[in-house]
C-alpha positions in Angstrom: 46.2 42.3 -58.2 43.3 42.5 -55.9 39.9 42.3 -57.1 37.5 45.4 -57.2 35.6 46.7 -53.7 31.7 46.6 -54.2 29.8 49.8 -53.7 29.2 48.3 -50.1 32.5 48.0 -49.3 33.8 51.3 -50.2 30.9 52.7 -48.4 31.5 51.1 -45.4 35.1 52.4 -45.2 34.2 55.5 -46.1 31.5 55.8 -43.4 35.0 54.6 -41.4 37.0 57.2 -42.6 34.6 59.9 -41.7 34.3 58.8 -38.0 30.7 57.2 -38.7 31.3 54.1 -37.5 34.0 52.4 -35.2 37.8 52.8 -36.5 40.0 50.1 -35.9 42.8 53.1 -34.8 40.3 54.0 -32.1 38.3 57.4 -32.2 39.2 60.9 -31.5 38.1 62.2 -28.4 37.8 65.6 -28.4 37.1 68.7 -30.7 40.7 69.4 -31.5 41.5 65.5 -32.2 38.7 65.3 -34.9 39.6 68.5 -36.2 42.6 67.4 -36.8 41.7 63.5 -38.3 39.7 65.5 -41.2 42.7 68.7 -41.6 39.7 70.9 -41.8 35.8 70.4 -42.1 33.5 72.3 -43.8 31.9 74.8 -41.3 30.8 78.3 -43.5 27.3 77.6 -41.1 28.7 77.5 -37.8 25.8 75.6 -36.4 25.6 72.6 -38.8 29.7 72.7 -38.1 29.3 72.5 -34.6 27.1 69.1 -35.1 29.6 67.9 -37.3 31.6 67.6 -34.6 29.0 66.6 -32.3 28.0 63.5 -34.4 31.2 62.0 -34.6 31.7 62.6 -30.3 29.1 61.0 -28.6 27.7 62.1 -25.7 28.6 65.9 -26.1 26.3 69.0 -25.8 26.6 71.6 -28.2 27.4 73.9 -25.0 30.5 71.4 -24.5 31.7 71.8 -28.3 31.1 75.8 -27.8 33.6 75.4 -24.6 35.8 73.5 -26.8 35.7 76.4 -29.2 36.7 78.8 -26.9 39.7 76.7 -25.8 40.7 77.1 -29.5 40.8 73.7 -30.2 39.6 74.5 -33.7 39.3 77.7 -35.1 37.5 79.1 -38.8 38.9 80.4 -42.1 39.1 80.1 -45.5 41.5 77.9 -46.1 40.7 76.8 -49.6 37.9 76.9 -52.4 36.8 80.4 -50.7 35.0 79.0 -47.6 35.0 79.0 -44.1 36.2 75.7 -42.8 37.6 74.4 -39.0 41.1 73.9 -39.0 43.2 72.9 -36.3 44.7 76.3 -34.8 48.7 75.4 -35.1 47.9 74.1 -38.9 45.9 77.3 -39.9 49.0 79.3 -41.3 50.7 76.7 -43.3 47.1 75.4 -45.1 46.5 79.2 -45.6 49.6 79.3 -47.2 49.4 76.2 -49.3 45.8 76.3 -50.3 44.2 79.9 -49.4 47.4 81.8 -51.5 45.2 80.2 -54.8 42.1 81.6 -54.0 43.8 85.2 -53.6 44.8 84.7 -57.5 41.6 85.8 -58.7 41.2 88.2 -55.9 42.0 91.7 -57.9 39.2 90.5 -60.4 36.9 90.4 -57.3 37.8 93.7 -56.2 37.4 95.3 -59.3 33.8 94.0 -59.9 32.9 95.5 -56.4 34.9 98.8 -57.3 37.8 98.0 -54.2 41.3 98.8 -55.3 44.2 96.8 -54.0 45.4 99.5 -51.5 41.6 99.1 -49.9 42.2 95.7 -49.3 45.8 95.9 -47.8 44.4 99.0 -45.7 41.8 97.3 -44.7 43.9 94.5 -43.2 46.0 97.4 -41.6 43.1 98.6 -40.5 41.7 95.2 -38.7 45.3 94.2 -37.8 45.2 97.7 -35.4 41.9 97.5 -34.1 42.4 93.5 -32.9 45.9 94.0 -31.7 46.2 93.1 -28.3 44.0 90.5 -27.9 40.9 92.0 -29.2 37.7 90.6 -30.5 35.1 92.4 -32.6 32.1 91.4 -34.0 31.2 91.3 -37.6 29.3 94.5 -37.1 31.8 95.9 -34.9 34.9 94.7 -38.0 32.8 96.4 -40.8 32.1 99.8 -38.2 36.2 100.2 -38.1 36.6 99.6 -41.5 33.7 102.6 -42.7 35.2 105.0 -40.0 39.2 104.0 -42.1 36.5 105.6 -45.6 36.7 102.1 -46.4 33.4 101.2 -48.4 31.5 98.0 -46.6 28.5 97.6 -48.8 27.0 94.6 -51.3 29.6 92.7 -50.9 32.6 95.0 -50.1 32.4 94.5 -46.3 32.5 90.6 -46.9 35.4 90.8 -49.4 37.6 92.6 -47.2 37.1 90.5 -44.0 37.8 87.6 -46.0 40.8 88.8 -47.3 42.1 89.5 -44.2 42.0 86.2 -42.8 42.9 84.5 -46.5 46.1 86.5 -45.8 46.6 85.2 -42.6 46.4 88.3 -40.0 42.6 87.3 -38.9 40.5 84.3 -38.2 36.9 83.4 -36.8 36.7 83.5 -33.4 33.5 81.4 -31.7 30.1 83.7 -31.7 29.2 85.7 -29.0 25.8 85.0 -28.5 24.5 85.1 -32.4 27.0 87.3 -33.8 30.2 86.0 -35.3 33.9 87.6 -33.9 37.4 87.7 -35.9 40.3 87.8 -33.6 44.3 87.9 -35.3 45.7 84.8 -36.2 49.1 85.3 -34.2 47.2 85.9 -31.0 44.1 82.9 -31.1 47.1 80.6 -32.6 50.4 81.6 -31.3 51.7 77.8 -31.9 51.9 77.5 -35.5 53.8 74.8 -37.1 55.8 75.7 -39.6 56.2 73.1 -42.6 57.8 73.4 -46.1 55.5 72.6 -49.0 56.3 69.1 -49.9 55.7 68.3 -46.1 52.5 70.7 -46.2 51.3 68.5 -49.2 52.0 65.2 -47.6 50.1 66.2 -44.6 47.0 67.3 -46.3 46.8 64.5 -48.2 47.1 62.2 -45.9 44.5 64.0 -43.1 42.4 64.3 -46.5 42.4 60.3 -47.4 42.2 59.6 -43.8 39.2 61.2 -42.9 37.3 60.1 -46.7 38.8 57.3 -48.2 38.9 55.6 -50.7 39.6 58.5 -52.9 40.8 59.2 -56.1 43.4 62.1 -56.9 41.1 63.9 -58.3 38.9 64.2 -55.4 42.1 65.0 -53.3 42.6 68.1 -56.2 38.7 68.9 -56.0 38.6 69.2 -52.2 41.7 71.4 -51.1 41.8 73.4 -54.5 45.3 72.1 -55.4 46.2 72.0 -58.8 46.3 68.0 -59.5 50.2 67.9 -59.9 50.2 69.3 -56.6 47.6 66.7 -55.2 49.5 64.0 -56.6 52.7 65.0 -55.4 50.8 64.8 -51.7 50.0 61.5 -52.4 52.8 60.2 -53.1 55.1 61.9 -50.7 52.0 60.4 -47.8 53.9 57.2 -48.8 53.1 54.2 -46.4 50.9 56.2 -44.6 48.7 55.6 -47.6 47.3 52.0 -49.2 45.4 51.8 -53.1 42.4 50.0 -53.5 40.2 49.3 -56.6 37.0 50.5 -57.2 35.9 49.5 -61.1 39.1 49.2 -61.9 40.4 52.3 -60.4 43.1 53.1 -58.1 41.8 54.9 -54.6 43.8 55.6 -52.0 42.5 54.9 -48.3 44.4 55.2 -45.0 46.8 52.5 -44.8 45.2 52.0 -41.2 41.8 50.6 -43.1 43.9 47.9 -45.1 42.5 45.3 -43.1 39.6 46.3 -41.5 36.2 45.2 -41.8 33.8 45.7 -44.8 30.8 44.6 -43.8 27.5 47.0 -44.7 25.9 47.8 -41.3 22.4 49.5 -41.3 22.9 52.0 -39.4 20.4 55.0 -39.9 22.3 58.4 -38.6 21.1 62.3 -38.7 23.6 64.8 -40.4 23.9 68.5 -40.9 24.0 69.7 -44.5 27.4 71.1 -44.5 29.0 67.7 -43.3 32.3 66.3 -44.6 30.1 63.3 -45.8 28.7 64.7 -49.0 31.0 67.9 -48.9 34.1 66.4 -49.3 33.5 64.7 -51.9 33.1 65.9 -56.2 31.5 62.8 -56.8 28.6 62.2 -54.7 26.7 59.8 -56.4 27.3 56.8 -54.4 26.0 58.4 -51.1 23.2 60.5 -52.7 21.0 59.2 -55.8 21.1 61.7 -58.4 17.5 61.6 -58.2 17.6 63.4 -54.4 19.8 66.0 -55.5 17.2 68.6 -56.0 16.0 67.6 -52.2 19.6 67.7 -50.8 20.4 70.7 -52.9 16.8 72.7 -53.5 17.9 75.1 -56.9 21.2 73.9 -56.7 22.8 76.9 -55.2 25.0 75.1 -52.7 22.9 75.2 -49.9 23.0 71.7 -48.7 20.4 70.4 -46.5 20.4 68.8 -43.6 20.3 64.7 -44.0 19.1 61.6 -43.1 21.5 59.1 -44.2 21.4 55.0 -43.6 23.9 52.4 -44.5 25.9 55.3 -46.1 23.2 56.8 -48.5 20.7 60.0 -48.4 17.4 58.4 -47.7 15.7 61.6 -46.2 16.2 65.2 -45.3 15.7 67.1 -42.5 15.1 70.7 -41.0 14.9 71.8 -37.1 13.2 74.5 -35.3 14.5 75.2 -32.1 12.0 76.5 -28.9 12.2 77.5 -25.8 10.9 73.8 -24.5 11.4 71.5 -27.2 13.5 71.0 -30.8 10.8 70.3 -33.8 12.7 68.3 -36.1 10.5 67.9 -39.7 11.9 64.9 -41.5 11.1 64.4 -45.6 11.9 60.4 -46.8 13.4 59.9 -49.9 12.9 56.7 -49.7 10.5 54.1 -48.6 11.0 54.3 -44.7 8.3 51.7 -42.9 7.3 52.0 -39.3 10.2 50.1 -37.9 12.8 52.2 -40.2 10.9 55.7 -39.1 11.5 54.3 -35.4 15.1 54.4 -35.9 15.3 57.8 -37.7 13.6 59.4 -35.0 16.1 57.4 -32.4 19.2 58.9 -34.6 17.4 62.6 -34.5 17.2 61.7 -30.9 20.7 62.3 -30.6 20.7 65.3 -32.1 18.2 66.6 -29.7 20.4 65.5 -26.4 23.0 67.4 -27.7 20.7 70.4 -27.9 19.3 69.7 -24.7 15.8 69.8 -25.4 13.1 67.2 -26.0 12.1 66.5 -29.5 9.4 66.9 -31.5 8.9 65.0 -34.7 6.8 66.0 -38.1 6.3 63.8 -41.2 6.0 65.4 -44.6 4.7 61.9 -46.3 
């Protein structure tokens, strides 16, 4: 029986997993092939999505990961838990299918609370399904005008429950912004190519993309992530078969891509700037050994699931951070929370450095303490 990984350890193949630090399979090169590493990623703010991608391939702009975008390498939906995430484009149906279907079970109760019927719904993906036909693309404003001129109600909440809907049932998706405003094209016309598994093979894959791009993992964080039932996350498990290896963590089983069995283990220091919505803390229930409890409240201010952006090193939060983009110049604010001396402030602002290439603008740093 192998002995138990350290908290190192596991955080150092973790920070593997998540394309944070060098993978002894080699790294994904593109938009699509990290899209596709993770099975989705986290992207309901498209900007802290598009650095998500940007931090894990070096050397890109965010006008290069826009380009990307419109090549439909990735594309957004809701593919589980109710939010929007990047999905590769051929995998969007079946993940709808797998994982989206169980967030349309409490749909009707929705509805009802915002006084929609079920015939507005389905109309209103009639409705949408029309109006983008042909290779059309409307903006949000645009998607909610058709739907008011079908005396379909689009207010509070109604507008937002129908659009989602529609792509939750697979006839629309996000489509990259034009400009600031966010577009929904059809499914069958921005991904044409879609694979076409049955569930067993659906679960396998998710489970494997899901352990690959996090591990170690327990089941439960497998469950907790796509929205599976646990039977159904354990079934993906095990039917991943060798692609998968189990560790222990304090004397738990965790599964980690079979690809990490060997590799190395060693804590590096390396200090690296994040978006909020990142598959680092998101994809994870358990957070606690990347984030002290104590720096919830800073990560999460009110605890209303708005994460902050952070500032993470050697695997855990040690600061956040907030941007303000100019005309000239990115100001990038950075809060400690944690004892950062000069040296270790040197090498925060190098990491945010990065950040501001790929904007293409000089940056400007601010301390709070």
């Amino acid at each position: 029986m192998p002995s138990d990984l350290s908290a190192a350890e596991v955080l150092a193949l973790r920070m593997t997993s998540l394309l944070l630090r060098p993978h002894p399979g080699g790294r994904p090169d593109t938009v699509a092939e990290v899209v596709e590493w993770f099975g989705a990623m986290q992207a309901q703010d498209l900007a802290s999505g598009m650095w998500s991608l940007g931090a894990r391939l070096p050397g890109r702009s965010v006008a290069d990961v826009q380009e990307a975008l419109e090549r439909r390498e990735a594309l957004r939906t809701w593919p589980m838990r109710g939010t929007v995430h990047l999905v590769p484009p051929a995998d969007a149906r079946w993940m709808l299918e797998l994982t989206g279907v169980r967030s349309l079970a409490g749909a009707a109760t929705r509805r009802a609370q915002l006084g929609l019927s079920d015939v507005d719904a389905d109309r209103a993906v009639d409705v949408l399904g029309a109006a983008l036909a042909g290779g059309g693309r409307l903006t949000r404003a645009q998607c909610l005008a058709t739907l008011r001129e079908a005396g379909l109600g689009t207010d509070g909440q109604r507008g937002y429950h129908l659009l989602w809907y529609a792509s939750v049932r697979g006839v629309t998706c996000v489509a990259p912004n034009v400009g600031t405003d966010q577009t929904f094209a059809l499914l069958d016309e921005w991904a044409p190519a879609s694979r076409r598994l049955d569930r067993a093979e659906a679960l396998a894959v998710l489970a494997h993309r899901y352990v690959r791009g996090h591990g170690p993992v327990t089941d439960r964080e497998f469950a907790s992530w796509s929205g599976l039932t646990l039977t159904d996350a354990r079934h993906g498990l095990a039917a991943a078969g060798d692609a998968l290896s189990t560790v222990r963590v304090d004397g738990e089983s965790m599964y980690v891509d079979a690809a990490l069995t060997d590799a190395p283990r060693t804590p590096v220091d390396e200090i690296l700037a994040l978006p909020g919505f990142d598959e680092y803390l998101l994809g994870y229930r358990d957070r606690a050994l990347m984030l002290d409890p104590a720096h919830q409240a800073a990560v999460v201010p009110g605890n209303n699931g708005i994460f902050q952006a952070t500032v993470v090193r050697a695997g855990r939060v040690v600061g956040v951070w907030k941007r303000r983009i100019g005309r000239s110049a990115v100001t990038v604010t950075i809060q400690p929370l944690t004892p950062l001396r000069a040296t270790a402030r040197a090498r925060v602002e190098q990491a945010l450095e990065r950040y501001a290439d790929y904007l293409g603008l000089p940056p400007r740093f601010e301390w709070l303490t």
